[in-house]
C-alpha positions in Angstrom: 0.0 0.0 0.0 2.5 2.7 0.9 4.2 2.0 -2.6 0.7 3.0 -4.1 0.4 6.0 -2.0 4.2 6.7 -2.9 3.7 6.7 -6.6 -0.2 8.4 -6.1 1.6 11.2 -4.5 4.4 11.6 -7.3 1.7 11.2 -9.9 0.3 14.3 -8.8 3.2 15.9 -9.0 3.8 15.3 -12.3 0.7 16.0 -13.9 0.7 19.2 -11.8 4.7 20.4 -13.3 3.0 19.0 -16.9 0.0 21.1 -16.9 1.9 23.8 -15.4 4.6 23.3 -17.8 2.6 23.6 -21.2 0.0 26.9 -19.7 3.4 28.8 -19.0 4.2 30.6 -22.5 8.4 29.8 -22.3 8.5 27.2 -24.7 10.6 28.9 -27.7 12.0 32.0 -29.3 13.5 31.9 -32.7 17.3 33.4 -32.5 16.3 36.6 -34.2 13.6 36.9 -31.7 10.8 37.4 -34.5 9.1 34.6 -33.6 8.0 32.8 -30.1 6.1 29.2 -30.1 3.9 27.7 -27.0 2.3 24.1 -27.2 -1.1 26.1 -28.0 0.2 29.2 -30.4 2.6 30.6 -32.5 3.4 34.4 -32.3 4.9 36.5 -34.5 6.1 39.4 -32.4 7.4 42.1 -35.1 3.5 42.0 -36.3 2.4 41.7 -32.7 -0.4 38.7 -34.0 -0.4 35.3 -32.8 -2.4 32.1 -34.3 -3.9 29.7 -32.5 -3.3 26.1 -33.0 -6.5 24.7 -32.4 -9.0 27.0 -33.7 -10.4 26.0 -37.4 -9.0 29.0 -39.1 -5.7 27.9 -39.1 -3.9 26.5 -42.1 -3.0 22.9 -42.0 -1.0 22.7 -45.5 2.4 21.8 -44.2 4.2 19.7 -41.5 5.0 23.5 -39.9 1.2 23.9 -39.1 0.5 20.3 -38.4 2.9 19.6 -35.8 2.2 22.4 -33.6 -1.8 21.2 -34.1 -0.2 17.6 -32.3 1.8 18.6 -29.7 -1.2 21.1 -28.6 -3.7 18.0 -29.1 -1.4 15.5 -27.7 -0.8 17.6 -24.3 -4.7 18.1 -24.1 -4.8 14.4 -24.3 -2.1 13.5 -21.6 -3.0 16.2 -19.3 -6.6 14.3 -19.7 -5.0 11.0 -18.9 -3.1 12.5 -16.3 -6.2 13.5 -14.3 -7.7 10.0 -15.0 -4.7 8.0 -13.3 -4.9 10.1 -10.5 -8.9 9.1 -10.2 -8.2 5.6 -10.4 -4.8 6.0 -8.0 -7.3 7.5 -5.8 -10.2 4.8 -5.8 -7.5 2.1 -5.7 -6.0 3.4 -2.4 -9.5 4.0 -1.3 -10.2 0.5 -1.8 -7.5 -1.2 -1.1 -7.9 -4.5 -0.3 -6.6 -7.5 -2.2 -9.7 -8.7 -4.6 -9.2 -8.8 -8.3 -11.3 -5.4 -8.6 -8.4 -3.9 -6.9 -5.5 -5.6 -9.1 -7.9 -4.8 -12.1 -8.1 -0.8 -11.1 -3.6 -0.8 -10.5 -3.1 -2.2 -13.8 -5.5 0.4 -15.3 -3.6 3.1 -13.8 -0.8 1.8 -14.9 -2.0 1.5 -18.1 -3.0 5.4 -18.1 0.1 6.6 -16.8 2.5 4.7 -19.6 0.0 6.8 -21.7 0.1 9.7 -19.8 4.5 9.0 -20.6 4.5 8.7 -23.9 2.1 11.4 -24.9 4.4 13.9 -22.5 7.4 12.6 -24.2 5.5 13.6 -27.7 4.5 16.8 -26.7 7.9 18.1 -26.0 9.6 15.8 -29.0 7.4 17.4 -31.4 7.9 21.0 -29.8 12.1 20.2 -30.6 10.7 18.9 -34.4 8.7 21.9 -34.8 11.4 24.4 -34.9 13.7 22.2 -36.6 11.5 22.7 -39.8 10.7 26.2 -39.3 11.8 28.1 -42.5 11.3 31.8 -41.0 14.3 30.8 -38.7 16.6 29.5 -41.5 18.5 27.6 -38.9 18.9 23.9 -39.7 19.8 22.8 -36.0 18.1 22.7 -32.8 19.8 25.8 -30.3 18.8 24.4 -26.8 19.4 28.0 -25.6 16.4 29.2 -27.8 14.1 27.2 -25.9 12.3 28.7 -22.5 12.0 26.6 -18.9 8.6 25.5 -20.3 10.5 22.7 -22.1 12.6 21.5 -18.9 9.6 21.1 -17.1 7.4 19.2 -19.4 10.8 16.8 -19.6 11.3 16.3 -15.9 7.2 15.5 -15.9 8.0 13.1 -18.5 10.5 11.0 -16.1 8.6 11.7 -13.3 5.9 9.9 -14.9 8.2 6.8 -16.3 9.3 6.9 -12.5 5.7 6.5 -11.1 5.3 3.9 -13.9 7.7 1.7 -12.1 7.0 2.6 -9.0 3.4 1.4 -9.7 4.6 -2.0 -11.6 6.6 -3.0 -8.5 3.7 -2.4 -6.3 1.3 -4.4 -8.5 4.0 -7.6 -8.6 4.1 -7.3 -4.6 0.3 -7.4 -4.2 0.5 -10.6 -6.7 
C-alpha cells in the first residue's frame, strides 16, 4: 500500500509540473527573436499577431502547421490521462484491499500513466521537431538555448511519470 500511495503522491506531482509546464508561455523564441512558439500558439512578435493552434482558421497545408496542431492536441490528451490516473490511483488506495477489482483498477492506472508517458514525451519531441522545420528561422539545427523553462519542465514531468510507472509496476508484482 505505501508504494501505491508513494507513486499516487508523485503522480500528482507530475501532472501538476505537466500542466503547469505547457500553460506557462516559455516554450521557444527563434534566435532573431521574431518569432515565439507555445504548445497552443505561435506568435509572431514584429506583427504583434499570434495564431492559434487549435482553432479551425488555421492552415493545415504543411508539417509547420500540423505539428504544432499535435503537440497542442497531444498535451490536451495527456494532461486528460493524467487526471484519469490520478482518479483511479485515488479509488484504488480508497479500496485497497486484495480482490481482483483492486489488481484490475492498478493495472488500469498503470496502463493510463504509460499513456500519460508517452504522450508527454511527444508533446515536448514534437515542440524540438517543430522548430527544426521552421523556414522563418533558416536555422537547420536545434539551439537548446532558444528554448524557455517550459520545455525543462514538461521533460522532468516526463520522467517523473516513467518513475511513477515503475513505482506502480513493482507495487502491483508485490500485491501478486
Amino acid at each position: 500500500m505505501s508504494l501505491a500511495l508513494h507513486a499516487h503522491q508523485i503522480l500528482l506531482v507530475a501532472t501538476l509540473a505537466f500542466i503547469i509546464g505547457v500553460l506557462v508561455p516559455c516554450w521557444y523564441t527563434s534566435p532573431n527573436l521574431q518569432t515565439t512558439r507555445t504548445v497552443f500558439q505561435v506568435c509572431n512578435t514584429t506583427a504583434s499577431t499570434c495564431e492559434w493552434t487549435l482553432l479551425p482558421r488555421s492552415q493545415l497545408n504543411s508539417v509547420t502547421k500540423i505539428l504544432p496542431l499535435v503537440a497542442a492536441v497531444a498535451s490536451i490528451a495527456c494532461a486528460g490521462l493524467s487526471l484519469i490516473s490520478l482518479l483511479l490511483g485515488s479509488w484504488y488506495i480508497q479500496r485497497f484491499s486484495g480482490d481482483i477489482g483492486s489488481k484490475w483498477l492498478l493495472v488500469l492506472t498503470i496502463v493510463a500513466v504509460l499513456f500519460s508517458f508517452i504522450l508527454s514525451c511527444l508533446v515536448w519531441v514534437l515542440m524540438l521537431t517543430t522548430n527544426l522545420y521552421q523556414n522563418d528561422t533558416n536555422t537547420k539545427e536545434i539551439r537548446l538555448q532558444d528554448f524557455g523553462f517550459s520545455i525543462w519542465i514538461s521533460i522532468g514531468a516526463s520522467s517523473t511519470y516513467f518513475y511513477v510507472f515503475f513505482i506502480y509496476l513493482i507495487a502491483i508484482c508485490k500485491s501478486c
